[in-house]
Every structure is written in C-alpha cells, then in structure tokens.
LOLO-31455 format. One record per residue (C-alpha): residue in one letter; x, y, z; residue number from 1. Coordinates in nm, 2 decimals. Example, Ala and Ser with C-alpha at 12.3 -4.5 7.8 and 13.67 -1.06 7.14 Angstrom:
<recs>
REC   resn        x        y        z   resi
REC      A     1.23    -0.45     0.78      1
REC      S     1.37    -0.11     0.71      2
</recs>
This chain:
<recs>
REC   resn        x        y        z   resi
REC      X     0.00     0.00     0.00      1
REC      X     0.28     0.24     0.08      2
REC      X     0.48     0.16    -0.21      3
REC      X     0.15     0.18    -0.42      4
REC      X     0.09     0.59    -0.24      5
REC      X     0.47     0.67    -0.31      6
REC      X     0.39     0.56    -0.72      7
REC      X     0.07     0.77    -0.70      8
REC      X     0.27     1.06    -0.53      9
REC      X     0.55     1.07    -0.75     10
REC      X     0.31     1.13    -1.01     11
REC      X     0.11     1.36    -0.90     12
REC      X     0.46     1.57    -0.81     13
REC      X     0.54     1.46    -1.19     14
REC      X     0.25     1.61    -1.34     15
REC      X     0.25     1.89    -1.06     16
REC      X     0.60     2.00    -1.22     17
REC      X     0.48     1.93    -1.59     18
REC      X     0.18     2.21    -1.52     19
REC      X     0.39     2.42    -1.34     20
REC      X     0.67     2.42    -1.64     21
REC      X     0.37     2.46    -1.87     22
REC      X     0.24     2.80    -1.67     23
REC      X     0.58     2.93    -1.69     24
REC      X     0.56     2.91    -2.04     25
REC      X     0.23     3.04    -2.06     26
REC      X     0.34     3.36    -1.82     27
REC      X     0.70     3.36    -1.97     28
REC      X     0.47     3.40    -2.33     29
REC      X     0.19     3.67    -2.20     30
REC      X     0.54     3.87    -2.03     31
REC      X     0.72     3.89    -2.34     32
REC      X     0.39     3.98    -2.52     33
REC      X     0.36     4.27    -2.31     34
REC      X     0.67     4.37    -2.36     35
REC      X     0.63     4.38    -2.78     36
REC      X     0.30     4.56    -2.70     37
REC      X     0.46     4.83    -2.44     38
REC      X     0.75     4.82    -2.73     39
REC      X     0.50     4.91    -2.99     40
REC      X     0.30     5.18    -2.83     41
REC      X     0.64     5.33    -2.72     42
REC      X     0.73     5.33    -3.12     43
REC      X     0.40     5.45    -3.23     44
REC      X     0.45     5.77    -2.98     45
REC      X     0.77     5.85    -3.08     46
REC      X     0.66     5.83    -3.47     47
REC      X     0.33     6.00    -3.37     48
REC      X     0.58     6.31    -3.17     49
REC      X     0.83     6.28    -3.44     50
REC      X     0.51     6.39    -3.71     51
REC      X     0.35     6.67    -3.54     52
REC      X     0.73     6.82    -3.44     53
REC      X     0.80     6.84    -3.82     54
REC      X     0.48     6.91    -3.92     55
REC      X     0.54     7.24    -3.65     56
REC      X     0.82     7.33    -3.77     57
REC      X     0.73     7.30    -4.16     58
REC      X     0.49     7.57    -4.05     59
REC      X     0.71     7.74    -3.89     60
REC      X     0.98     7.77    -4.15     61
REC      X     0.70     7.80    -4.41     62
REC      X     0.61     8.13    -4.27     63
REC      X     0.95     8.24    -4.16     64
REC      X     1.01     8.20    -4.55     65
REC      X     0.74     8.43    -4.68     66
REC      X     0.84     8.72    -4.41     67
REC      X     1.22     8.70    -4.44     68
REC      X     1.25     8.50    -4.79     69
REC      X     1.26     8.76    -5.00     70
REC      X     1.53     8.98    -4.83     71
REC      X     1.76     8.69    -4.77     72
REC      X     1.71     8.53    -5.10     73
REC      X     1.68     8.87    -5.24     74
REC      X     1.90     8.83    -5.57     75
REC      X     2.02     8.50    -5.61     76
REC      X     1.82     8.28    -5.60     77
REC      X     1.60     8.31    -5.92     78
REC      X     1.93     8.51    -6.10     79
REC      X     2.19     8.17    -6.04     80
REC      X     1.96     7.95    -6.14     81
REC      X     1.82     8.10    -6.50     82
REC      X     2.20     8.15    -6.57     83
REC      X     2.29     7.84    -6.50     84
REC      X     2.05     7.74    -6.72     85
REC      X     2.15     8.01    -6.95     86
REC      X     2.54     7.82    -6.94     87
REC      X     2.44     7.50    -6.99     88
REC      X     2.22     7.59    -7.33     89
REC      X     1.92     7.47    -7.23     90
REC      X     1.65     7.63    -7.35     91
REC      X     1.39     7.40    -7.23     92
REC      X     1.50     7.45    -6.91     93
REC      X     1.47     7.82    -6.90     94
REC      X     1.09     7.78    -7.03     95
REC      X     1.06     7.59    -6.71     96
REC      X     1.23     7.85    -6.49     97
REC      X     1.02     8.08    -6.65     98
REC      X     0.71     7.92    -6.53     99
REC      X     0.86     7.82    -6.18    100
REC      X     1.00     8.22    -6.13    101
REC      X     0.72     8.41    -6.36    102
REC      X     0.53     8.68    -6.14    103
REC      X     0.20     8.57    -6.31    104
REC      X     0.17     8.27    -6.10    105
REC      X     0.22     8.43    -5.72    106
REC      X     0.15     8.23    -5.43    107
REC      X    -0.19     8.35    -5.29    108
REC      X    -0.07     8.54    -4.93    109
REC      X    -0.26     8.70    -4.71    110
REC      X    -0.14     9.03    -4.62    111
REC      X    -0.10     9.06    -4.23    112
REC      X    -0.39     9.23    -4.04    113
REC      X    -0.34     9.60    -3.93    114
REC      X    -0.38     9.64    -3.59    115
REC      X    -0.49     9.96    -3.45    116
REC      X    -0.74    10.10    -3.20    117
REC      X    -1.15    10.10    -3.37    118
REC      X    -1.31    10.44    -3.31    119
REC      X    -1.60    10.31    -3.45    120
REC      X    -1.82    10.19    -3.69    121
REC      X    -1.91    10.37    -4.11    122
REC      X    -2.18    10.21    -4.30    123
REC      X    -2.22    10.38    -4.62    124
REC      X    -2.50    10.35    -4.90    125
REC      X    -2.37    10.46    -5.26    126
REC      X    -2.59    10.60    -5.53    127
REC      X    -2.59    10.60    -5.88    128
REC      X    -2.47    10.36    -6.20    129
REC      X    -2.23    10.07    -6.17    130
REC      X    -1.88    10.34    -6.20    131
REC      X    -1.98    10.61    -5.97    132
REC      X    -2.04    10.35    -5.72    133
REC      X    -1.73    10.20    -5.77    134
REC      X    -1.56    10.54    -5.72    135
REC      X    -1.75    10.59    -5.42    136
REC      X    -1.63    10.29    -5.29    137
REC      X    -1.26    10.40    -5.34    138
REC      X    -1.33    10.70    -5.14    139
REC      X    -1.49    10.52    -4.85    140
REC      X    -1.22    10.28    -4.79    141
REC      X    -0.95    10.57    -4.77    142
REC      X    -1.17    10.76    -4.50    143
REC      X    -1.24    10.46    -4.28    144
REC      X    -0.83    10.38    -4.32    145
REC      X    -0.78    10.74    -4.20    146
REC      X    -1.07    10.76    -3.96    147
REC      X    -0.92    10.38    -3.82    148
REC      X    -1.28    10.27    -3.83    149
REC      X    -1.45     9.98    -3.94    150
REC      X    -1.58    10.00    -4.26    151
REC      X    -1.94     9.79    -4.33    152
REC      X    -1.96     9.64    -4.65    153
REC      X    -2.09     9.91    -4.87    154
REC      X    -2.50     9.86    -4.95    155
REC      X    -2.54     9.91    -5.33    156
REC      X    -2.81    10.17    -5.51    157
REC      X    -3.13     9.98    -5.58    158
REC      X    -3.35    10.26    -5.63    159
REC      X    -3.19    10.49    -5.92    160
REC      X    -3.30    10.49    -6.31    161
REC      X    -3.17    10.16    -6.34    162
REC      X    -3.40    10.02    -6.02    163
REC      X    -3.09     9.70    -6.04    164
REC      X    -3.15     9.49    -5.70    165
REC      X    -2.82     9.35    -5.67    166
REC      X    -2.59     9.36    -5.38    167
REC      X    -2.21     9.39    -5.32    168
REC      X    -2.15     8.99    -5.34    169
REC      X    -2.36     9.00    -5.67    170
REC      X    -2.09     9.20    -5.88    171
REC      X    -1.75     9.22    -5.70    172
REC      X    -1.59     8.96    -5.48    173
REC      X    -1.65     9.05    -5.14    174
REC      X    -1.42     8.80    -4.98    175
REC      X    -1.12     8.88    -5.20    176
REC      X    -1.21     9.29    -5.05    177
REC      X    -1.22     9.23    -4.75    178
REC      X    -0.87     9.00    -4.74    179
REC      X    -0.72     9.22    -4.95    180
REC      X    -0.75     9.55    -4.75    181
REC      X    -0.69     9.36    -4.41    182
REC      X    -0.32     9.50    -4.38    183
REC      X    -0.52     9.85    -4.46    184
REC      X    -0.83     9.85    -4.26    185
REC      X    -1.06     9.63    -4.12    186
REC      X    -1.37     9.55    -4.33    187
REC      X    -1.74     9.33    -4.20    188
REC      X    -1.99     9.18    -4.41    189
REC      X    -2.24     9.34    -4.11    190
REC      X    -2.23     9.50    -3.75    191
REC      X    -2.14     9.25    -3.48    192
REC      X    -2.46     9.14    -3.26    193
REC      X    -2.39     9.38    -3.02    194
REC      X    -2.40     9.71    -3.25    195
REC      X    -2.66     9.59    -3.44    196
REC      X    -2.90     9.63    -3.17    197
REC      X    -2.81     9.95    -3.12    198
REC      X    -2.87    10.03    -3.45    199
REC      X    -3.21     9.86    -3.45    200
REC      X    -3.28    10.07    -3.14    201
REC      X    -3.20    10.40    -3.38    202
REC      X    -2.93    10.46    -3.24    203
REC      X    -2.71    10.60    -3.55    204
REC      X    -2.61    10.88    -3.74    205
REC      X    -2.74    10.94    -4.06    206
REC      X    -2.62    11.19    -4.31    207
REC      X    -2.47    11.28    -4.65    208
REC      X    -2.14    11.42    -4.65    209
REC      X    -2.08    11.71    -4.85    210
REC      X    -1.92    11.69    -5.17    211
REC      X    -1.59    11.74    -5.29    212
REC      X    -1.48    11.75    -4.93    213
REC      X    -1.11    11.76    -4.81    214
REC      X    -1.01    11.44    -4.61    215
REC      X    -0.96    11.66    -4.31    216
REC      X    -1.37    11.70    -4.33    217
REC      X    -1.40    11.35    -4.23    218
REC      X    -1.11    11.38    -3.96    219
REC      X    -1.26    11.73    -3.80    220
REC      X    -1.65    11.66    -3.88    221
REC      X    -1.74    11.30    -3.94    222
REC      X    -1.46    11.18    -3.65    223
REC      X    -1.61    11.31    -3.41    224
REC      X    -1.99    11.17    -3.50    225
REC      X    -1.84    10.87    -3.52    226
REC      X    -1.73    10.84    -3.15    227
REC      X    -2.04    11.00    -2.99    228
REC      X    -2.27    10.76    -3.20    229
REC      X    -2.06    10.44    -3.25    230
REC      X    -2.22    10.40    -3.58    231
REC      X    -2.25    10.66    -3.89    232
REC      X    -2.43    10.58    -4.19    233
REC      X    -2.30    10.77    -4.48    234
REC      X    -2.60    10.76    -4.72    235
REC      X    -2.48    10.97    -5.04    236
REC      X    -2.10    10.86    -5.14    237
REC      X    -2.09    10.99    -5.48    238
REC      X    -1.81    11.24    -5.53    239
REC      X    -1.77    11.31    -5.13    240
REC      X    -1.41    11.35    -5.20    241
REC      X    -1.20    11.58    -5.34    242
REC      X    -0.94    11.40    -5.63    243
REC      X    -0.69    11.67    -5.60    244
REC      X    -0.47    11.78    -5.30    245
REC      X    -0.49    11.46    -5.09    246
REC      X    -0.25    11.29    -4.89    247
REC      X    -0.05    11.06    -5.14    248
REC      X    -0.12    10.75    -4.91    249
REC      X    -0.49    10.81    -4.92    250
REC      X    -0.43    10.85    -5.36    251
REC      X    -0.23    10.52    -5.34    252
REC      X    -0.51    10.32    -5.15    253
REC      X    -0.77    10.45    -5.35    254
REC      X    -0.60    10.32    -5.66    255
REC      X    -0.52     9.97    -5.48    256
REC      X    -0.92     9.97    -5.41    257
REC      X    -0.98    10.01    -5.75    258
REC      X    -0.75     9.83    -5.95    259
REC      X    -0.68     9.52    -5.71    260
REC      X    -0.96     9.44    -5.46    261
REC      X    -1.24     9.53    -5.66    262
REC      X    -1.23     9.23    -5.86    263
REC      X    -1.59     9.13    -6.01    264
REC      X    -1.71     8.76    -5.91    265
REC      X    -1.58     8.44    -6.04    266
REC      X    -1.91     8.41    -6.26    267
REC      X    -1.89     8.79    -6.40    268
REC      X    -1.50     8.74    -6.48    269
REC      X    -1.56     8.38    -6.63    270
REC      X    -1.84     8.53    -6.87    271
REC      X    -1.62     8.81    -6.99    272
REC      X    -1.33     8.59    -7.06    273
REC      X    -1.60     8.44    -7.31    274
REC      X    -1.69     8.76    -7.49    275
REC      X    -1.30     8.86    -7.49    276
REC      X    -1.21     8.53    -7.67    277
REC      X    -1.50     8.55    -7.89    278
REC      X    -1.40     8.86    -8.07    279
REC      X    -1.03     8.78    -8.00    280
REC      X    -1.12     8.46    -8.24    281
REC      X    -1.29     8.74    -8.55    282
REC      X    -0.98     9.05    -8.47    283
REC      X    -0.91     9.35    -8.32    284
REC      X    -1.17     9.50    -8.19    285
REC      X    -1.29     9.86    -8.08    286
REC      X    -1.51     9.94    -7.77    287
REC      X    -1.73    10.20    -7.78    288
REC      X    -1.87    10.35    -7.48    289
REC      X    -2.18    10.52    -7.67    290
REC      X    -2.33    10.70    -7.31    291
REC      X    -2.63    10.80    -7.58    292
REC      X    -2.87    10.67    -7.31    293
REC      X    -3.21    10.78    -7.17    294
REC      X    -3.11    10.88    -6.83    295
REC      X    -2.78    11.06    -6.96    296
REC      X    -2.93    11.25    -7.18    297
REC      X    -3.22    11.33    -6.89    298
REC      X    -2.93    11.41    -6.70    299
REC      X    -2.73    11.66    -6.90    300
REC      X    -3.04    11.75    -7.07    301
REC      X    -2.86    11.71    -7.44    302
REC      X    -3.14    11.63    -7.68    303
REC      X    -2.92    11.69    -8.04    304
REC      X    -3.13    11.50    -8.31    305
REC      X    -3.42    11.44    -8.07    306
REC      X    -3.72    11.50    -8.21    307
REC      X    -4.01    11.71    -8.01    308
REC      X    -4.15    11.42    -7.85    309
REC      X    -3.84    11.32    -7.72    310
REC      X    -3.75    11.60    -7.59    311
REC      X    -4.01    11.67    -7.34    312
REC      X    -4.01    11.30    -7.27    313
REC      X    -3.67    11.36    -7.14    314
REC      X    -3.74    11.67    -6.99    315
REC      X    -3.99    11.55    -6.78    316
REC      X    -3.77    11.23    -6.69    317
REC      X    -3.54    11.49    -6.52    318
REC      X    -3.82    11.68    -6.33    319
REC      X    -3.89    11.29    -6.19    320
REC      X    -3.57    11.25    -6.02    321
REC      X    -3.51    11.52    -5.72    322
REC      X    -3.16    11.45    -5.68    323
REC      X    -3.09    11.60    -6.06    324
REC      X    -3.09    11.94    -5.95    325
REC      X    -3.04    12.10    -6.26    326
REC      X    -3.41    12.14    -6.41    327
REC      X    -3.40    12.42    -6.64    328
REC      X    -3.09    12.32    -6.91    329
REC      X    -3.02    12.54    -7.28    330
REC      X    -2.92    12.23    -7.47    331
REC      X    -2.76    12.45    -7.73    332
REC      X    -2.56    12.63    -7.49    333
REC      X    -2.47    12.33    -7.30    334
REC      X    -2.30    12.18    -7.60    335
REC      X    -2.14    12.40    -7.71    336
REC      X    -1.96    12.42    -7.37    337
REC      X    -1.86    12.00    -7.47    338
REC      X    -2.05    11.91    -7.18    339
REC      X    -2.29    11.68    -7.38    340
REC      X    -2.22    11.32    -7.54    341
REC      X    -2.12    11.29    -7.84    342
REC      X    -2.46    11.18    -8.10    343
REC      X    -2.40    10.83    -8.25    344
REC      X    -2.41    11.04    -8.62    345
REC      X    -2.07    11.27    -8.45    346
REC      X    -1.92    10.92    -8.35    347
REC      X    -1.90    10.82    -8.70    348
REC      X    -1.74    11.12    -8.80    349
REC      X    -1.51    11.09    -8.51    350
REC      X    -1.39    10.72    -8.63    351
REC      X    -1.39    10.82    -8.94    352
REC      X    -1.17    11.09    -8.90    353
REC      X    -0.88    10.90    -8.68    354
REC      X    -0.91    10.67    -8.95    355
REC      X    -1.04    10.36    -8.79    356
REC      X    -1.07    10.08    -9.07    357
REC      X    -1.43    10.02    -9.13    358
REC      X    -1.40     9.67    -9.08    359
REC      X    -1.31     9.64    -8.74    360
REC      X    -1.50     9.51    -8.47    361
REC      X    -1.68     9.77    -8.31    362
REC      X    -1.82     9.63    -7.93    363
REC      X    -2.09     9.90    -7.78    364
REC      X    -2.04     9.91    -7.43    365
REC      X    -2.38    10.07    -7.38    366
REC      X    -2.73    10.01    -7.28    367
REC      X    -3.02    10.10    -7.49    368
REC      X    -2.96    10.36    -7.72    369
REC      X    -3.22    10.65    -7.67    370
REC      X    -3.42    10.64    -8.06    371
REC      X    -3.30    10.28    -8.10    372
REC      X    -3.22    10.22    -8.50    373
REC      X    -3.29    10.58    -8.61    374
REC      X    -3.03    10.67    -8.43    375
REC      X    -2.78    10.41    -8.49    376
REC      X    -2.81    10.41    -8.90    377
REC      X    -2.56    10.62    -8.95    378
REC      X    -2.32    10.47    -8.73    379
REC      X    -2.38    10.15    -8.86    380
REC      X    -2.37    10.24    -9.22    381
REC      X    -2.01    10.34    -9.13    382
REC      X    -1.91    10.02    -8.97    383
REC      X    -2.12     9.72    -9.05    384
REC      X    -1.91     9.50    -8.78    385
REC      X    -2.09     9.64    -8.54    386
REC      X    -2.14     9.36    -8.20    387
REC      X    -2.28     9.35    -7.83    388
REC      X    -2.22     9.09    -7.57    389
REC      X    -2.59     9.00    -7.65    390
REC      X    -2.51     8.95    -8.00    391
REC      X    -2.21     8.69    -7.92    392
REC      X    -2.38     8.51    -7.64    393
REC      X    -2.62     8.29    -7.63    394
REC      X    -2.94     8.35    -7.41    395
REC      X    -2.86     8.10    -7.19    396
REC      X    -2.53     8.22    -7.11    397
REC      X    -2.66     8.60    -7.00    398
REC      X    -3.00     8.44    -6.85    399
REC      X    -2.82     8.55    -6.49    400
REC      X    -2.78     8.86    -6.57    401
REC      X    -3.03     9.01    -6.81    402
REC      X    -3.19     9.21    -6.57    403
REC      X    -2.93     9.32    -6.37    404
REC      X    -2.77     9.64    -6.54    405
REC      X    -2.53     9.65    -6.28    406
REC      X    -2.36     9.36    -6.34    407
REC      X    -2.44     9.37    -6.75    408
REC      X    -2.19     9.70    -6.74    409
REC      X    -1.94     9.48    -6.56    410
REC      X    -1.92     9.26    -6.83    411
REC      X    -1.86     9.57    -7.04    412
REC      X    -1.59     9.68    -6.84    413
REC      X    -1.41     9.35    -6.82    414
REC      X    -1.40     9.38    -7.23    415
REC      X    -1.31     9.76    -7.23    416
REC      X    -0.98     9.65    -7.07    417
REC      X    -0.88     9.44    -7.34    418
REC      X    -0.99     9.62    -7.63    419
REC      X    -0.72     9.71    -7.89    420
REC      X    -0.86    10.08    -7.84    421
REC      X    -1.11    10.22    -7.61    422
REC      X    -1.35    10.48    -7.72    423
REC      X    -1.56    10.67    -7.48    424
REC      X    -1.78    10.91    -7.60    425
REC      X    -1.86    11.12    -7.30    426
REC      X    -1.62    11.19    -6.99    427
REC      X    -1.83    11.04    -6.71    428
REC      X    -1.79    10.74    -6.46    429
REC      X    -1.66    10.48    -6.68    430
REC      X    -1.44    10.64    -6.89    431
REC      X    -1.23    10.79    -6.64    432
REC      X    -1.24    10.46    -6.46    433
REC      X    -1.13    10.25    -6.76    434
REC      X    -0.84    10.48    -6.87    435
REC      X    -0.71    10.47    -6.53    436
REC      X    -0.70    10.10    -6.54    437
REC      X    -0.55    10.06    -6.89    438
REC      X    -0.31    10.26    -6.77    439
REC      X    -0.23    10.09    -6.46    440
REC      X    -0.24     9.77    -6.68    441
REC      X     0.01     9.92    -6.91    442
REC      X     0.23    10.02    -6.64    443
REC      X     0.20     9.65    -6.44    444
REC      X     0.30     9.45    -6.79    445
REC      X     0.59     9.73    -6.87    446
REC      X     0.69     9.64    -6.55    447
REC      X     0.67     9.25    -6.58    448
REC      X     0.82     9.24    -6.95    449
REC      X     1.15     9.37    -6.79    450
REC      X     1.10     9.15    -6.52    451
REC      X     1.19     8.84    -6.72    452
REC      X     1.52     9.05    -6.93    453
REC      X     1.85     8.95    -6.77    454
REC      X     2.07     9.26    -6.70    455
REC      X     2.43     9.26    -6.69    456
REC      X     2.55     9.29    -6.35    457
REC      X     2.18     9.24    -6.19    458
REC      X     1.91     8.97    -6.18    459
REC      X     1.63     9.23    -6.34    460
REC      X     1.52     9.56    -6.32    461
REC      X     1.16     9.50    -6.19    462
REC      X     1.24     9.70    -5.86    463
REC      X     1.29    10.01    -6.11    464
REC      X     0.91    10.01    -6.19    465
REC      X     0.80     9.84    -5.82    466
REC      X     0.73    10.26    -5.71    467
REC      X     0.57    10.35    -6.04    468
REC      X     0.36    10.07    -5.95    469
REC      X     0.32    10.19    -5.59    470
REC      X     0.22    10.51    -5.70    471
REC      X    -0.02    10.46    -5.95    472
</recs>
C-alpha cells in the first residue's frame, strides 16, 4: 500500500511539475507579449511626436520663408539659377524656370492684419450707375483707413433709373475685398450682434457728407460723429471727395481699391473671358462707350437730333428725379460748352476721322440707345461689324444677368480692358475709370516684360518700376 501511495505521489509531483513548467511558459509568453506591446506603443508615440514636431516646424519655416524669404534670398536665388540654365544651353529649361519664377503665377498670401485702436463703426450707401459706385467705394475705404474705423460692406443703389436689386456679393468679390484691404483697414460683411441692436434701437447717425470734401472733413467733422454715436451711416457717397490735393497714401489706396480688390465675381470674370475670346477669335476689336442713353441724356439735358417728343419725354424724366438738381438746361448752350455726349451720327465722323478701318470690330459698351435704329443708322452704315455681348452670347449664357444692369456693365468693363482701343464718347464714370485702369495695366506689364530681361551685372530691373507701381 505504501509503495502503491509513493507511485501515486510521484506522479502527482510529476504532473505537478509538468503544469507548473507549462504555466511558466504560458506567463513567460503573456510577459514577453507585453513587452512587444509596451514596445509598440512606445514606437508608435515616438513616430506620432516625431510627425507633429516636423509638421510644426514646416509651418514654422513656411512662414518664416514668406516674411524674411525675399530679403535673404533677395537676388540669387532666381538670377543663379536661370543662368545656369543660361550656361548650360538649355532652352527647355529656361521655359521651365520661366514658369517656376514668372510673377504671373504668385502664391496667394494673405497680407497681415493691421492692428490699431477702432473708433467706431461707417456704413455707407452709394448711389448711382455701376462706375460712380465703384468710385464711391474708393473713397470710402480711404476715409475709414484714415478715420481707423471699421468699414461695413458698402450697400449698393437699388433705387436709381436703373431700379438694379443687386448687392455687393452679386458684382465684386467680397471676400477677396475684405482680405485684401486687411493690412489696410478692417472691413465686415455686417455690424457684430452687439451694435446691431443698437442700430435697430435707432441709435445712428445718418447723413450725406458734402461733396468734394477735403479728407480733413472726415477727420474734424465726421470723426467726431463717429465716437459720440458708435455707428455713422453715410447715405450719399458719390463724389464726397476731393481727387486733388490729398495725402499721397490716401491716392495710393484708393487706386489699390480700384484696381486690385475690386475684382468682379468668379461668374462675371468667367463670362467676360468668353466675350473677350469671342472677338479675340474674328480681330481687333474697338469698344465703344456710346453714353447716348435715356437717363444721360435726362441728365445733361442734351437732346441733339431728338425729335419734339423726345424732348419733353426727357425733360420730364429729369423733373422725376429730385436729386438731378439741374431742371432748367439750354441744350444749345450746354454743348457747345462739350459738356454733352457725343450723338451716335458725330461718332461716326469721329472714327472716321482717326481713320479707324471700317471693318473692325466695333463692341458697344452701352445700354439702350435713346431712338433705337434711327439713331444708330448712321453709325452702322459706317461700320457694318458692329457687335454687343448680346449679339455673341447665347441666351442662356446672360440668362443671370439680363436684368441686372449692374452687373451687365461689368461685363462691359471687363471687355473695355482688353480692347485694342477704347473709345468713350462722354467723360463720365466709366471712362475715367477704364483709362485709369489701362493705364495701370500698361504700367504693371511694362513692368513684368522687364522682369523676365537678364541685365548685366543684376538679376532684373523690376524694382525700377515696383514705385511706379506703388504710385499709381
């Protein structure tokens, strides 16, 4: 019996041993699998650390690039590698350094935001056609830069001749204006909360500034209405002031307004890319800013060729409108003093005269012409290739637009920029707009066309034209 227990015992100790050396494997196993595990999670950390430090200082470095890039690069850069490219003969190559260092394909920067202390708040409502409106907007950017206010997107005329309904984000980009002018002043699409019921309470100050005024007005008179109130509502902008005699940094950002952030929307620019390319395809091409229109000739009260029935149609068009002060006109006596527009029949002459080939392109930049066909014959006898943008698109492409006259003459300024020549026939809105833009243009592709020229002893002269730039 004993020996028989001892036999049973041993093996019980046998298997006893075989289990235990089994859970030491099983504990040696689940030990070193928490040891890969731990080992893992410590290598995932590090690579997860290791990403968001580079990814920081990318950023970093990214941004230290655009601020200090271009004085330490300054030179260099662009000028040892196109004349390396120049050494080696390879012409292919400089096409490709062309593209990589061409100024027509900037990186889109924001300029930094202008910090300064808000005295208030300037809402503003312009009047009048597409041109003065734009103007007015010029001018109303400069005073709220001076005033260091904040400037309300401006509300756009919906109640003139034209009776157009659109607002500021139906013609011009507002986005692009308000990033564009953020190192200048500080633009919002609307109040803040807070203001806005103040303003809903009536508690504003509303008034039309007086014309042609000097930009200390705004300092000593509209200032000062600004930080009693909080808000100022600026309800006539047209011509509030003066072109001549102004501080050369409120000129400068008036022309930046103008010919930079004022850019029309994506669909407007898109469309008159079409109606460029179109009569790029047939020519050269004219534009002809024929201002032989109902309300201008209401206006200026000019009624050359008008017959009697047209006349006092116009004449009591100008009795309609208050704001046309000017009642009682002498036609007669008012052109002879060249304050009227020229008649479609003198505009023939005119062409004819600087010897404009007959069959060019001629693109009326216009609305309705006041007496329609009657009018236009002789014109037309003159020069048959006579076009509109509603003669080269189709329906459906101005369907968006055919009852907004607003954004129609944007279309028409879009084309008046890239016109071989640019005729206006009256010096109003558009026409001093326009030139000043061509001329900026001009200046800008002068500018880049040296950019690109190799000079001995210097990478380019492009700095030489960076302050005729500036000033215009």
């Amino acid at each position: 019996m004993c020996r028989i227990e001892s036999n049973k015992t041993r093996k019980r100790w046998a298997m006893g041993l075989k289990s235990a050396a089994f859970g030491g494997d099983r504990l040696e196993k689940l030990r070193n699998s928490g040891m890969v595990s731990r080992s893992r999670m410590k290598l995932w950390m590090i690579r997860a650390t290791t990403s968001v430090l580079l990814w920081t200082c990318l950023v970093q470095l990214t941004a230290l690039g655009e601020t200090w890039g271009p004085r330490v690069l300054k030179g260099w850069p662009s000028c040892f590698s196109q004349e390396s490219a120049t050494a080696g003969g390879g012409g292919a190559v400089d096409a490709a350094l062309d593209v990589k260092y061409s100024p027509e394909l900037p990186t889109r920067v924001l300029p930094p935001k202008r910090v300064y202390k808000n005295n208030g708040y300037l809402m503003v409502s312009c009047n009048g056609g597409l041109n003065q409106m734009r103007a007015a907007i010029c001018d109303m950017v400069a005073i709220a830069r001076h005033l260091n206010v904040t400037l309300i997107v401006p509300e756009l005329d919906k109640t003139s001749f034209w009776n157009d309904p659109s607002e500021f984000h139906d013609i011009f980009d507002v986005d692009h204006f308000i990033t564009s002018l953020r190192d200048e002043v500080r633009i919002l699409k609307e109040l803040p909360p807070r203001v806005k019921r103040r303003v809903e309470l009536g508690m504003i100050y509303t008034m039309p500034p007086i014309s042609w005024s000097d930009i200390s007005y705004y300092q000593n008179q509209i200032l000062p209405l600004i930080q009693k109130y909080k808000v100022v509502h600026l309800n006539r902008t047209d011509a509030r002031l003066a072109n001549n005699a102004q501080p050369m940094e409120v000129q400068k950002l008036r022309c930046r307004v103008n010919f930079s952030a004022l850019r029309f929307t994506p669909q407007i620019e898109e469309l008159g890319r079409k109606v460029i390319n179109i009569l790029r395809q047939n020519g050269p091409f004219i534009v002809l800013h024929l201002r032989y229109e109902m309300d201008m000739l209401a206006f200026s009260g000019c009624t050359q060729g008008c017959n009697k029935e047209e006349t006092e149609e116009l004449t009591r068009m100008r009795y309609a409108y208050p704001w046309w002060k000017e009642k009682i006109i002498n036609s007669d006596l008012k052109r002879k003093y060249g304050l009227c527009p020229l008649t479609p029949e003198e505009t023939a002459l005119t062409l004819r005269a600087l010897d404009i080939d007959n069959n060019i392109q001629v693109y009326i930049a216009a609305g309705e012409i006041y007496g329609r066909e009657r009018r236009m014959a002789s014109l037309r006898a003159a020069y048959p290739n006579m076009v509109r943008k509603e003669t080269l698109l189709e329906p459906s492409d101005l369907r968006f637009f055919q009852n907004y006259s607003s954004q129609m003459a944007a279309l028409d300024y879009l084309v008046s920029l890239e016109s071989d020549i640019f005729v206006p026939t009256y010096d109003g809105n558009m026409a001093k707009v326009v030139e000043g833009h061509r001329r900026y243009k001009f200046v800008l592709e002068l500018a880049l066309r040296y950019y690109r020229i190799k000079i001995p002893g210097s990478c380019t002269i492009f700095s030489q034209f960076s302050s005729v730039i500036n000033e215009t």
